[in-house]
Residue, then its C-alpha position, 0 to 999 in steps of 0.5 A: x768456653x768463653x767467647x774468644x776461645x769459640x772464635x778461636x776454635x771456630x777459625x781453627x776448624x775453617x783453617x783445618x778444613x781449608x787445608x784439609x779439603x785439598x789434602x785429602x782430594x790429592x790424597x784420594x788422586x795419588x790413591x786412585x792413580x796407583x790403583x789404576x797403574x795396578x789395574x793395567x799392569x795386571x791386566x797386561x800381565x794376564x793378556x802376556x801370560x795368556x800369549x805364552x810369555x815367560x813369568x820373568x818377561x812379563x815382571x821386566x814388560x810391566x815393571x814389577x816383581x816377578x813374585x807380584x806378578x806370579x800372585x796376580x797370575x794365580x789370581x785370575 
């Protein structure tokens, strides 16, 4: 490769890591948020199970269907 087109692909690999670091970072944030929100649904899910809620009140309190929440239940 000539050295123009080492230049050039040297300053496309900074470009890529220049918008590939940020990208990835808020990636890894949306990723972690709706683990977490998943995380404390179930567990109020549990924790109303446990107080003798209906499976369908506990679907409507944590905002998800009544099948993910019955599949959370026969988890624990």
């Amino acid at each position: 490769m000539c050295t123009l087109g080492k230049s050039i692909a040297l300053k496309n690999q900074e470009i890529g890591k220049e918008l590939g670091i940020p990208i990835g970072e808020a990636m890894g944030e949306i990723r972690g948020e709706a683990r977490g929100v998943e995380k404390a649904n179930r567990s109020a899910a549990i924790n109303l199970y446990q107080m003798k809620l209906p499976i369908e009140d506990i679907a409507f309190a944590v905002k998800e269907p009544v099948e993910t929440v019955r599949k959370w239940l026969a988890e624990s």
